[in-house]
Backbone of each chain as nested JSON, in Angstrom:
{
  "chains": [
    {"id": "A", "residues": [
      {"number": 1, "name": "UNK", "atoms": {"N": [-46.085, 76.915, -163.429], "CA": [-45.154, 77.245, -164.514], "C": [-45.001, 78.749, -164.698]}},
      {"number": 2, "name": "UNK", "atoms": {"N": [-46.37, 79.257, -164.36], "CA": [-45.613, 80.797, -164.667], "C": [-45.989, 81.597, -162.999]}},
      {"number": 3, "name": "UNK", "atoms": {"N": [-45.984, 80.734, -162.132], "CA": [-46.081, 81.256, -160.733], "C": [-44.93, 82.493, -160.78]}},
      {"number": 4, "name": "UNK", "atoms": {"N": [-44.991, 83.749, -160.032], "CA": [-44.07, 84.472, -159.58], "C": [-42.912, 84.926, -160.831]}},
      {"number": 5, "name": "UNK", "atoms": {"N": [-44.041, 85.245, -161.837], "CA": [-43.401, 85.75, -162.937], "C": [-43.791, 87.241, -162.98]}},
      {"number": 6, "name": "UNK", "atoms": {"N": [-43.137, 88.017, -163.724], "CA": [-43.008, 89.853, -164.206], "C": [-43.735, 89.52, -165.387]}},
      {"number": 7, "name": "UNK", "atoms": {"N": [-44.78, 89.839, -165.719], "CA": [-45.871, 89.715, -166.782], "C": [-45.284, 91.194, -167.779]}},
      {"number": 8, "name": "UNK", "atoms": {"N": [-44.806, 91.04, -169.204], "CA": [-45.145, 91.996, -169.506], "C": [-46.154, 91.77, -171.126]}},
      {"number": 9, "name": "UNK", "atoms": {"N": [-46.63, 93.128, -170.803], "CA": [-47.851, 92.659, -171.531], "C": [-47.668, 93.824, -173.025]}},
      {"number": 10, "name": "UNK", "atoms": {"N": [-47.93, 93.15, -174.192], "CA": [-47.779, 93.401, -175.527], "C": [-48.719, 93.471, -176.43]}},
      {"number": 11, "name": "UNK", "atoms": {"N": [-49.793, 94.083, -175.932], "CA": [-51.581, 93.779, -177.151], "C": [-50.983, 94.691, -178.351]}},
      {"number": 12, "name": "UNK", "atoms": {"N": [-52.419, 94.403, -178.983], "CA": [-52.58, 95.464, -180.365], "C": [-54.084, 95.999, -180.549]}},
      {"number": 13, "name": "UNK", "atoms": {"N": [-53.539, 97.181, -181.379], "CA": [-55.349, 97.991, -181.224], "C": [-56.256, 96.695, -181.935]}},
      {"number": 14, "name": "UNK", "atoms": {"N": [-55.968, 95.748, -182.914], "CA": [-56.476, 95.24, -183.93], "C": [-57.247, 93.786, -183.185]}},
      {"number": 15, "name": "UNK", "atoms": {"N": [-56.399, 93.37, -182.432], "CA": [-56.571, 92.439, -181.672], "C": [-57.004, 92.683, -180.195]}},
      {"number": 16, "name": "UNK", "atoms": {"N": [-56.19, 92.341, -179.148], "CA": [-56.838, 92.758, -177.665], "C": [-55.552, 93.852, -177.199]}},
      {"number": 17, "name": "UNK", "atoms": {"N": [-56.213, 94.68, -176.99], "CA": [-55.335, 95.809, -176.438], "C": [-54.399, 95.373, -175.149]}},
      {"number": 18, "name": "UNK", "atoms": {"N": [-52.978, 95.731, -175.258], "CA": [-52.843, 95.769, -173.607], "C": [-53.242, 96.385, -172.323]}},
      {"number": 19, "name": "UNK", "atoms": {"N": [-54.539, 97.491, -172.557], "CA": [-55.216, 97.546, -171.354], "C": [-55.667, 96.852, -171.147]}},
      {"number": 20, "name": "UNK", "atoms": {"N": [-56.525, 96.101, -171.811], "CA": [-57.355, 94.971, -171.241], "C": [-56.467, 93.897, -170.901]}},
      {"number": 21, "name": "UNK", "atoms": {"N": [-55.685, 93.65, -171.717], "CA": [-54.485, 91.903, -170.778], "C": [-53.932, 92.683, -169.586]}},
      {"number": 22, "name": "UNK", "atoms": {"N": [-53.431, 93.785, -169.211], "CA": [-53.316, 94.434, -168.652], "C": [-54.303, 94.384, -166.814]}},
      {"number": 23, "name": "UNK", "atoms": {"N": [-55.356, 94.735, -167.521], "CA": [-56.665, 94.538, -166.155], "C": [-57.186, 93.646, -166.011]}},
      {"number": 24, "name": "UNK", "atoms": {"N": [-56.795, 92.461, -166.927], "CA": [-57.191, 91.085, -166.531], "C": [-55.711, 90.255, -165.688]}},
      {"number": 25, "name": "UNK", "atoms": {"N": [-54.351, 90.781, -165.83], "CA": [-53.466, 90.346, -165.23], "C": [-53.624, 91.222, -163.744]}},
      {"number": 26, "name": "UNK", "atoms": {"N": [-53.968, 92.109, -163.846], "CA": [-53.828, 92.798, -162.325], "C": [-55.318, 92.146, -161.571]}},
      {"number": 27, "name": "UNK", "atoms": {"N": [-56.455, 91.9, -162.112], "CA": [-57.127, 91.337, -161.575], "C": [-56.985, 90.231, -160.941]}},
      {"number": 28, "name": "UNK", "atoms": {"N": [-56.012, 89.146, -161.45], "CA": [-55.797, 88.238, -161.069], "C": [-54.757, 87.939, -159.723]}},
      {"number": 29, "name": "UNK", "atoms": {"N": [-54.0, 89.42, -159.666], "CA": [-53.101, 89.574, -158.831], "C": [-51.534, 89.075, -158.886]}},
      {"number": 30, "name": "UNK", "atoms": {"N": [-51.297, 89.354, -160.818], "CA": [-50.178, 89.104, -161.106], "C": [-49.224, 90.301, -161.239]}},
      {"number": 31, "name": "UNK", "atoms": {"N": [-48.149, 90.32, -161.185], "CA": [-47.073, 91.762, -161.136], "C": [-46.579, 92.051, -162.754]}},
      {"number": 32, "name": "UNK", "atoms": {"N": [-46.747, 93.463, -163.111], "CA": [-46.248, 93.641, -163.94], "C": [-45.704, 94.578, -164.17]}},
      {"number": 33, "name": "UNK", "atoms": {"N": [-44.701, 94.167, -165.361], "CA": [-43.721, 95.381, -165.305], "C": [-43.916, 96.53, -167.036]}},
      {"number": 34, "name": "UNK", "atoms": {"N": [-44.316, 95.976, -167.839], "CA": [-45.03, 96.596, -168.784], "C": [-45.865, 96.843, -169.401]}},
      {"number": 35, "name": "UNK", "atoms": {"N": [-47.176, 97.535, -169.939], "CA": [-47.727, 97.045, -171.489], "C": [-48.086, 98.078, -172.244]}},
      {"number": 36, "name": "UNK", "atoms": {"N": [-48.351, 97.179, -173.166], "CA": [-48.103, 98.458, -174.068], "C": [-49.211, 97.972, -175.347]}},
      {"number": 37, "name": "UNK", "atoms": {"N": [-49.61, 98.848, -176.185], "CA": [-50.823, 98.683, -177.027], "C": [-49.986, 98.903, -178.376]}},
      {"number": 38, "name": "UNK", "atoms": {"N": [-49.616, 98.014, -179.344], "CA": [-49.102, 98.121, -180.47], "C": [-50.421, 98.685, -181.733]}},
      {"number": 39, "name": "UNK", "atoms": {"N": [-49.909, 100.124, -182.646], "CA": [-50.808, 100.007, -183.377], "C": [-50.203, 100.04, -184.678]}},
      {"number": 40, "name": "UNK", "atoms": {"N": [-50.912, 99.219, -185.74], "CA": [-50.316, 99.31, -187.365], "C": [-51.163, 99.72, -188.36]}},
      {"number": 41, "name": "UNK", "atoms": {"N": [-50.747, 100.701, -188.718], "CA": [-51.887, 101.118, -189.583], "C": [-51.352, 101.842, -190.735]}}
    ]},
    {"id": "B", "residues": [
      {"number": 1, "name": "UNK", "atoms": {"N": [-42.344, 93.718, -186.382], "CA": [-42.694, 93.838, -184.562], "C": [-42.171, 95.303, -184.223]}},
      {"number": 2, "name": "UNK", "atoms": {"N": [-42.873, 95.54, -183.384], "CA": [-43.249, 96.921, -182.747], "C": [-41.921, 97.399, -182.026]}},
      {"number": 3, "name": "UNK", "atoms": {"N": [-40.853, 98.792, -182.853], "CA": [-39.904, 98.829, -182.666], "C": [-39.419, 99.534, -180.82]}},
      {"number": 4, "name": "UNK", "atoms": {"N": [-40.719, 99.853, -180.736], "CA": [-40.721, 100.229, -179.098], "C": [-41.046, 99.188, -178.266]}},
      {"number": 5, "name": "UNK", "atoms": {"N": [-41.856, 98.362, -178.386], "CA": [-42.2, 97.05, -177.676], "C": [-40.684, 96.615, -177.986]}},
      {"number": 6, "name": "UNK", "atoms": {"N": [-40.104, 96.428, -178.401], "CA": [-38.736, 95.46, -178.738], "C": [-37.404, 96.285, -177.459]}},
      {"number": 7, "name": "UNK", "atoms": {"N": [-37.462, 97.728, -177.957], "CA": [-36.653, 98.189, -176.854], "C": [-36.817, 98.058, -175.189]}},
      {"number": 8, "name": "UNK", "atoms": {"N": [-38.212, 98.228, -175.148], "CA": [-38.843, 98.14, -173.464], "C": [-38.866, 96.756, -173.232]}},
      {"number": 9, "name": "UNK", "atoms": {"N": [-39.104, 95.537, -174.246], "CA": [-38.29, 94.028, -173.098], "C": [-37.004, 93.484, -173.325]}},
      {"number": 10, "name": "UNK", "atoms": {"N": [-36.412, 94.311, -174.457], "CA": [-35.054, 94.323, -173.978], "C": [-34.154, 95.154, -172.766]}},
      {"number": 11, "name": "UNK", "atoms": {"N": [-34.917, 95.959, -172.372], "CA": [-34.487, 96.52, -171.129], "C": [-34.746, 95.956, -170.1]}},
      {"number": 12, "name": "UNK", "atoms": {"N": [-36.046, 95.375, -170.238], "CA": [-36.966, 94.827, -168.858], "C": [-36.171, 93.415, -168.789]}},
      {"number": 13, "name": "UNK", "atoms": {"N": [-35.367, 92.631, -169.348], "CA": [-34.975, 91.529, -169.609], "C": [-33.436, 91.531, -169.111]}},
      {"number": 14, "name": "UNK", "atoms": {"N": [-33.036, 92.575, -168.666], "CA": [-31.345, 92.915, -168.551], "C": [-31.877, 93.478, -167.006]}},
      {"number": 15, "name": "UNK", "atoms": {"N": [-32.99, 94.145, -166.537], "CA": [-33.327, 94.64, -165.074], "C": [-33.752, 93.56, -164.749]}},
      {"number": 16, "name": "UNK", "atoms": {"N": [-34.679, 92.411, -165.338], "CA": [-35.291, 91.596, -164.25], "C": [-34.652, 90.351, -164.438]}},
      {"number": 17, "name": "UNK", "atoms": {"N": [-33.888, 89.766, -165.895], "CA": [-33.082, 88.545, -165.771], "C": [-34.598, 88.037, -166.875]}},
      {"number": 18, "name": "UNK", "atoms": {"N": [-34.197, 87.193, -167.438], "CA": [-35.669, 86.399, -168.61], "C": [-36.039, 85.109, -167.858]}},
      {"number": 19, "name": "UNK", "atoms": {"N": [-35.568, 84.332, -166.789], "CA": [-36.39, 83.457, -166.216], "C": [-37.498, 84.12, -165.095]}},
      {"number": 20, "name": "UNK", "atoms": {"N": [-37.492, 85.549, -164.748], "CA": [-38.832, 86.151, -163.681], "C": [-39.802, 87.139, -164.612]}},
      {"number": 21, "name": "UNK", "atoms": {"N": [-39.617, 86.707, -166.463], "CA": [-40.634, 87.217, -167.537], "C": [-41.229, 86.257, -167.649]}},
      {"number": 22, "name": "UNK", "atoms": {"N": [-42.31, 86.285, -168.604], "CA": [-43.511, 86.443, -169.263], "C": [-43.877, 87.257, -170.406]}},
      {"number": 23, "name": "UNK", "atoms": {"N": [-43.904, 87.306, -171.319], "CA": [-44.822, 87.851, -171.985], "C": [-45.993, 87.494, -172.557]}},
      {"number": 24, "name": "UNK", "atoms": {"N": [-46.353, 88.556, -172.664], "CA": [-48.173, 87.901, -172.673], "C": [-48.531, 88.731, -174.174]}},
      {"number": 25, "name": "UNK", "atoms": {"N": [-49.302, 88.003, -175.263], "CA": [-49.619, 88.545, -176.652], "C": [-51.229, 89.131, -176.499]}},
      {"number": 26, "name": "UNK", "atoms": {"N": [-51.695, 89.751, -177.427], "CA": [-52.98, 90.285, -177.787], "C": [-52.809, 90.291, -178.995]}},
      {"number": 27, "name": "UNK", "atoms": {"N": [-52.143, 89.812, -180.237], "CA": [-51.751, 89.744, -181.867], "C": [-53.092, 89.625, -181.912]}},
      {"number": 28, "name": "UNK", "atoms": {"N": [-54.017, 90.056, -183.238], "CA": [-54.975, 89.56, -183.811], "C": [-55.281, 88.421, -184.586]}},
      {"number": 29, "name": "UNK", "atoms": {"N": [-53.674, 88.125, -185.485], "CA": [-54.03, 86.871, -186.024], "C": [-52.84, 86.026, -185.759]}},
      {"number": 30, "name": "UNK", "atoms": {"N": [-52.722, 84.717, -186.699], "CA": [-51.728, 84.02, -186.176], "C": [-50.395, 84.336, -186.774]}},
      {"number": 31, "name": "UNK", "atoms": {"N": [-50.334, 84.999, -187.989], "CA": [-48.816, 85.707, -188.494], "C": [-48.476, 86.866, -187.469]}},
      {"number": 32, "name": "UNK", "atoms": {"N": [-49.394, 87.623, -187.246], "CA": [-48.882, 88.412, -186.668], "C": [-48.291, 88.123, -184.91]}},
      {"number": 33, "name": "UNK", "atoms": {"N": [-48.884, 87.059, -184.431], "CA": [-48.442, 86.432, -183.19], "C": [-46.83, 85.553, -183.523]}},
      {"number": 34, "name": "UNK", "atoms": {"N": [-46.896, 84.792, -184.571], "CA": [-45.666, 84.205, -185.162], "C": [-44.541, 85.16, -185.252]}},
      {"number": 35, "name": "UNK", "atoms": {"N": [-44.306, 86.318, -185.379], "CA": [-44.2, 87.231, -185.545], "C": [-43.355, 87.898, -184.716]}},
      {"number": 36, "name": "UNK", "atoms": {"N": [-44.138, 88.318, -183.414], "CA": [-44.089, 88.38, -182.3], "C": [-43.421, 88.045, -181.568]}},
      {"number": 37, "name": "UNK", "atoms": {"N": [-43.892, 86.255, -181.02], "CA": [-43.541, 85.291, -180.557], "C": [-41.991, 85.12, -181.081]}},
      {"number": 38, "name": "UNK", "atoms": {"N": [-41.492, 85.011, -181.756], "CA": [-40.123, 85.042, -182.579], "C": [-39.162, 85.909, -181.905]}},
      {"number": 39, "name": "UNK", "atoms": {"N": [-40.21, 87.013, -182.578], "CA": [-39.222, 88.468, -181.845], "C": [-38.572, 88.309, -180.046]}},
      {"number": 40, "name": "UNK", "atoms": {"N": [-39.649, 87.677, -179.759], "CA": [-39.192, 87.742, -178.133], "C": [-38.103, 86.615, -178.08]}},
      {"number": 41, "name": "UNK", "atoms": {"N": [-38.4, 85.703, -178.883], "CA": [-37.58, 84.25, -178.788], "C": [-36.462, 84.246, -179.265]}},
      {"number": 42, "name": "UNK", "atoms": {"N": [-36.145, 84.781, -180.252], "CA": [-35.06, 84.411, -181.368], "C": [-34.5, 85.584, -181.382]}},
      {"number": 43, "name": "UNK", "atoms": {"N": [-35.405, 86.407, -181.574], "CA": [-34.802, 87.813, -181.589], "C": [-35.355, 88.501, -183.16]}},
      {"number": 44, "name": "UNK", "atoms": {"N": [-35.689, 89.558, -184.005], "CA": [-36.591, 90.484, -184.61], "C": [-35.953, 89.807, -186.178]}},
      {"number": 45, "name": "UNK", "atoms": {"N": [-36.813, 89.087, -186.693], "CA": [-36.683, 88.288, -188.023], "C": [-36.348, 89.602, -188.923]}},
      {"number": 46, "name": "UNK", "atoms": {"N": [-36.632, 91.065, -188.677], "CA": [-36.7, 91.991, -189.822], "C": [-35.44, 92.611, -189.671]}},
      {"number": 47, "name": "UNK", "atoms": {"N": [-34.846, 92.382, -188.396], "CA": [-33.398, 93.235, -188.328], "C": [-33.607, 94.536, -188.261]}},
      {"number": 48, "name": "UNK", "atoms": {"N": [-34.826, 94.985, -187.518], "CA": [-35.224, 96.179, -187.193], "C": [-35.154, 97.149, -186.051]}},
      {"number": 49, "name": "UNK", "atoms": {"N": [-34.711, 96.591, -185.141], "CA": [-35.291, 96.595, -183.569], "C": [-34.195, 96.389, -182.856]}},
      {"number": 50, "name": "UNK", "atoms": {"N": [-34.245, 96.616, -181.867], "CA": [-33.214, 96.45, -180.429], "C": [-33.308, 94.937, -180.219]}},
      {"number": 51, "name": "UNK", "atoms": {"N": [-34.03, 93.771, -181.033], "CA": [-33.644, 92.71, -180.677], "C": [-33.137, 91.87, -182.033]}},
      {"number": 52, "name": "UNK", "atoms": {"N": [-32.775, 92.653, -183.124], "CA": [-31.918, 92.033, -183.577], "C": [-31.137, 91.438, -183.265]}},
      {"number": 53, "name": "UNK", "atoms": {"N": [-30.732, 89.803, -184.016], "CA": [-29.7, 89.349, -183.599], "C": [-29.666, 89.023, -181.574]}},
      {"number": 54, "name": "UNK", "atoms": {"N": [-30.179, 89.181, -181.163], "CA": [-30.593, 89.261, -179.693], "C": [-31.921, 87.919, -179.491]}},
      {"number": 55, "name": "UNK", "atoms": {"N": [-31.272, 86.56, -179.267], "CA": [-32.03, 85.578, -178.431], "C": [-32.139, 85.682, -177.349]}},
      {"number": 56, "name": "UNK", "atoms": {"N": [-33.523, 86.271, -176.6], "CA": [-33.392, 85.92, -175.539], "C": [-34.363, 84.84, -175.018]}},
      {"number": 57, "name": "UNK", "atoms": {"N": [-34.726, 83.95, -175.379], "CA": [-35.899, 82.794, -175.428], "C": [-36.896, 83.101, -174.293]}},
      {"number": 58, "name": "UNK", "atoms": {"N": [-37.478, 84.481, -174.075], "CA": [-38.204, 84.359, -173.366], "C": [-39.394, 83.579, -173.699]}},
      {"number": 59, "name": "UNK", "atoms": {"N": [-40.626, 83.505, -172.288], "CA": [-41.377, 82.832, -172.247], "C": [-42.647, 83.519, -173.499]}},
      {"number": 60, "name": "UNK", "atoms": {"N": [-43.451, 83.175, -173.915], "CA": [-44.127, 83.653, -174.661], "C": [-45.519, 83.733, -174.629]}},
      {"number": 61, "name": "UNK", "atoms": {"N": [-46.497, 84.08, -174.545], "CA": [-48.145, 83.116, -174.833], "C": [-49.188, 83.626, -175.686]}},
      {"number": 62, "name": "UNK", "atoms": {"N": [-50.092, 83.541, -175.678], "CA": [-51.069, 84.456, -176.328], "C": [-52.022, 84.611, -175.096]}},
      {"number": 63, "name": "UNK", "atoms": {"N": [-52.806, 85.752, -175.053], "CA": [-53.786, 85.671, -173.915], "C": [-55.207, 85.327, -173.579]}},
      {"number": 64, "name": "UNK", "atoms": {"N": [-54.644, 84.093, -175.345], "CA": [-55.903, 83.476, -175.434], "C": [-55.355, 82.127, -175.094]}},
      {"number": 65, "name": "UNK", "atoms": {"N": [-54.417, 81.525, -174.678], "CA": [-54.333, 80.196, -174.013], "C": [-54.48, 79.712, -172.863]}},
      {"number": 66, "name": "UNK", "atoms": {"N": [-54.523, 79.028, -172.778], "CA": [-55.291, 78.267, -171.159], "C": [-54.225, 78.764, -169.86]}},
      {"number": 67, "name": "UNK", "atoms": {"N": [-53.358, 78.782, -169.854], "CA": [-51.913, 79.135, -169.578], "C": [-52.375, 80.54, -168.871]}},
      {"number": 68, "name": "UNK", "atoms": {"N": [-52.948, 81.312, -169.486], "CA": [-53.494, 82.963, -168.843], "C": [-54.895, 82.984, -168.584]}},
      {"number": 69, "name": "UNK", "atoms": {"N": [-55.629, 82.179, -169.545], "CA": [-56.725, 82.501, -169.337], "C": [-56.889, 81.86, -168.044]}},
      {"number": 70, "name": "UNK", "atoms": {"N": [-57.046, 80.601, -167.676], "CA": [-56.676, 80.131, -166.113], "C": [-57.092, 80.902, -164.802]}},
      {"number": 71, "name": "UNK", "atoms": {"N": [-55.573, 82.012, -165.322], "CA": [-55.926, 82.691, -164.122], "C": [-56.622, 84.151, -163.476]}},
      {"number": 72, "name": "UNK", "atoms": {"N": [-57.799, 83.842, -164.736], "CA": [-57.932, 85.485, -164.715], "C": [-59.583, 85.45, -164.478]}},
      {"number": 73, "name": "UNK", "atoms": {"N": [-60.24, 86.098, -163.392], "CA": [-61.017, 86.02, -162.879], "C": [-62.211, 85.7, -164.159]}},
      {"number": 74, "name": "UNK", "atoms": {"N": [-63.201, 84.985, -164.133], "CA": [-64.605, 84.84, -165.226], "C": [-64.787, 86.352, -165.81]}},
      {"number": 75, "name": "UNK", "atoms": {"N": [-65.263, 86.592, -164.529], "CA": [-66.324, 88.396, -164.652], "C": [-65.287, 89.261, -165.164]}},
      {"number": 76, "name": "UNK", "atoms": {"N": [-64.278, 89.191, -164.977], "CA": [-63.225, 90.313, -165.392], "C": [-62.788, 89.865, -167.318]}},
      {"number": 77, "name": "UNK", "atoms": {"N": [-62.189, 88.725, -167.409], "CA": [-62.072, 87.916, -168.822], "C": [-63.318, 88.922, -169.864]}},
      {"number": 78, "name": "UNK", "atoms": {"N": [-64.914, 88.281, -169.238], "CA": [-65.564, 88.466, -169.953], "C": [-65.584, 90.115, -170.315]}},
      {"number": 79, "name": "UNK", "atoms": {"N": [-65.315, 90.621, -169.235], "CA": [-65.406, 92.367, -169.396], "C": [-64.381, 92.95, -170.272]}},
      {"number": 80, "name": "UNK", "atoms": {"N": [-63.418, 92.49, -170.355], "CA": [-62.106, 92.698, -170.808], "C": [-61.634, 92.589, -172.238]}},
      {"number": 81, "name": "UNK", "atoms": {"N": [-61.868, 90.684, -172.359], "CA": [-61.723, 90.284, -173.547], "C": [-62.9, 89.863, -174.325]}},
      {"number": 82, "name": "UNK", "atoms": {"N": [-63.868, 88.997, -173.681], "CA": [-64.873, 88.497, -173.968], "C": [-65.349, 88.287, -175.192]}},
      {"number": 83, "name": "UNK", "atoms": {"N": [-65.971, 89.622, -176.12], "CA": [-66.579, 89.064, -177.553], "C": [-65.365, 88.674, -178.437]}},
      {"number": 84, "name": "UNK", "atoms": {"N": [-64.253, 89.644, -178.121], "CA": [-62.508, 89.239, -179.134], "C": [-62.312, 87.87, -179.322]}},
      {"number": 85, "name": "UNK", "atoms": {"N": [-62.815, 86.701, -177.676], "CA": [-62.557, 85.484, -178.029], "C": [-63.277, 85.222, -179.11]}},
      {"number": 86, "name": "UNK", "atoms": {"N": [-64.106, 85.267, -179.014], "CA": [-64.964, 85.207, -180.56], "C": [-65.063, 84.907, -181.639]}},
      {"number": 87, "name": "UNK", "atoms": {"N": [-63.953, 86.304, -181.86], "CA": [-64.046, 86.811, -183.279], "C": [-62.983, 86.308, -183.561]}},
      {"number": 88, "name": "UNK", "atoms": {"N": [-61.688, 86.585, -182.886], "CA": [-60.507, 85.851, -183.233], "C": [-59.871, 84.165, -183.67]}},
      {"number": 89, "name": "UNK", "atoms": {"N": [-59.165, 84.218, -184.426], "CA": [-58.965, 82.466, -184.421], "C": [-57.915, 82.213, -183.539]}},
      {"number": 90, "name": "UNK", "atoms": {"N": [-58.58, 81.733, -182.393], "CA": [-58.172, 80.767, -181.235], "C": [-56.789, 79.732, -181.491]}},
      {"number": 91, "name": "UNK", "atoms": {"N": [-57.586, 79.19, -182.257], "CA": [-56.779, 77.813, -182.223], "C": [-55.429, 78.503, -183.121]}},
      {"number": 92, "name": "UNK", "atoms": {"N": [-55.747, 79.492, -184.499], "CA": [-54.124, 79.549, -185.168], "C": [-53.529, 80.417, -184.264]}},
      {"number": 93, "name": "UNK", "atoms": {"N": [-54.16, 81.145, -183.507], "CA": [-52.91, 81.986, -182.504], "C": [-52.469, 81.243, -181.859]}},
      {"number": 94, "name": "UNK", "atoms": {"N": [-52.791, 80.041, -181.087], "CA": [-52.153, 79.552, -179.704], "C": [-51.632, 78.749, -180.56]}},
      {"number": 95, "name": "UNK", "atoms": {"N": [-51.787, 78.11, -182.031], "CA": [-50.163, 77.277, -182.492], "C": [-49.488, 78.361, -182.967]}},
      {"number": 96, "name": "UNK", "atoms": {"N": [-49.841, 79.108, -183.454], "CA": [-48.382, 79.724, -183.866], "C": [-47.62, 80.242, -182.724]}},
      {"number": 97, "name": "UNK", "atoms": {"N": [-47.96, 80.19, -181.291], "CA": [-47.197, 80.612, -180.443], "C": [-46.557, 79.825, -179.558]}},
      {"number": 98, "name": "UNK", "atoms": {"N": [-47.279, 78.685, -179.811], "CA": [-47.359, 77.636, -179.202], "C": [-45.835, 76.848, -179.53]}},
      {"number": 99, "name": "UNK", "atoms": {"N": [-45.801, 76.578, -181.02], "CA": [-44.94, 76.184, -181.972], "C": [-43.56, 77.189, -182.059]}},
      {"number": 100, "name": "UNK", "atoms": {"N": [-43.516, 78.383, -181.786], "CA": [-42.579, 79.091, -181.674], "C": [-41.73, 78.65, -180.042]}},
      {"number": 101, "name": "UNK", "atoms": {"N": [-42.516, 78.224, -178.916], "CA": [-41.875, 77.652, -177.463], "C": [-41.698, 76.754, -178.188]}},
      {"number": 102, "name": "UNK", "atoms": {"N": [-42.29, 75.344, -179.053], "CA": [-41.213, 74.387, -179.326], "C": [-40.439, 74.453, -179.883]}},
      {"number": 103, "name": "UNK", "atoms": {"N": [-40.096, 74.934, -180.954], "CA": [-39.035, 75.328, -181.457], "C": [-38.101, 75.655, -180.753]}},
      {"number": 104, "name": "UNK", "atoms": {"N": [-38.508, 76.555, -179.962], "CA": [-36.978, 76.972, -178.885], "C": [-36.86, 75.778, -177.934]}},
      {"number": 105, "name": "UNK", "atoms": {"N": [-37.586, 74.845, -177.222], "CA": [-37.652, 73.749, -176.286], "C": [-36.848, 72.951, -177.215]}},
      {"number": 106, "name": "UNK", "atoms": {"N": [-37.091, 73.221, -178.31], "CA": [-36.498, 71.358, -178.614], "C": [-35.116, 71.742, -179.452]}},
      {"number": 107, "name": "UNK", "atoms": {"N": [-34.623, 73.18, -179.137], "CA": [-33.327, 73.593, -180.082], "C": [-32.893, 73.829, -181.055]}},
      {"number": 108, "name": "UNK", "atoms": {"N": [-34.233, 74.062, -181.822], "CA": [-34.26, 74.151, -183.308], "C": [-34.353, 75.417, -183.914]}},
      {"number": 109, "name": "UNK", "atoms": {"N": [-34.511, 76.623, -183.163], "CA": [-34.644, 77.683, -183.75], "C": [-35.438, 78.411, -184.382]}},
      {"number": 110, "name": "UNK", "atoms": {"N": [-34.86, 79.689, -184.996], "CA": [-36.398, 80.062, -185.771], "C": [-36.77, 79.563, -187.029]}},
      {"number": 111, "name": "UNK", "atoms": {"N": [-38.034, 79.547, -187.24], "CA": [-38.05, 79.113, -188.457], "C": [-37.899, 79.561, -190.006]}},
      {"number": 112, "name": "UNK", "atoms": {"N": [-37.262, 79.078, -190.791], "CA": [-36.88, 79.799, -191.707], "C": [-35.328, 79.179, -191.923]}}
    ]}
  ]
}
């Protein structure tokens, strides 16, 4: 279902950052085309 | 929702087409994933953002559902995300995101 998809990735400082979804999607050897770390404060 | 996150997958969504996306969440709780999840789906409930008014039903998840977690190596997960699974509530993030794909699956829209 999500075979050969453009991952883009959307964390938050509060929750899980998008570095980390980030290095867990490239670990896995998925392609991506963004991410980004939302912060609200 | 994050008025720069909103511009960069509305761009990425017009370069790559929304059936070869994904997006993938890190929200902390489940409003704020509801939230989110919307924004990408329906388009920005606050009328704030480059996706006002802008459905593009992309795909959605949290990167706490089985769906990502799946495919992401043990040793790396644990390094990465690990104690967050934790702390976070699991189960209200993956319905509220969960529930935002049915909503769009079954044609009903956003909620509200």
């Amino acid at each position: 279902m999500l075979s050969d998809r453009i991952f883009i990735v959307v964390g938050e400082r509060d929750g899980i950052p998008g570095t980390a979804i980030a290095a867990c999607l490239e670990a896995a050897g998925e392609q991506l085309a963004y991410s980004y770390t939302a912060c609200f404060v | 929702m994050d008025l720069v996150a909103q511009e960069e997958v509305k761009r990425l969504s017009e370069v790559h087409g929304v059936p070869k996306l994904a997006v993938v969440l890190g929200a902390p709780d489940p409003e704020s994933a509801e939230i989110a999840a919307e924004t990408f789906i329906f388009g920005d409930p606050a009328y704030a953002g480059a996706l006002a008014g802008v459905q593009l039903d992309l795909d959605v998840y949290h990167v706490l559902e089985d769906e990502i977690r799946e495919r992401i190596p043990d040793h790396i997960w644990e390094e990465q995300i690990g104690v967050m699974e934790d702390v976070l509530d699991r189960d209200g993030l993956i319905e509220a995101v969960t529930e935002m794909r049915r909503r769009r699956d079954d044609g009903l829209g956003p909620p509200g």
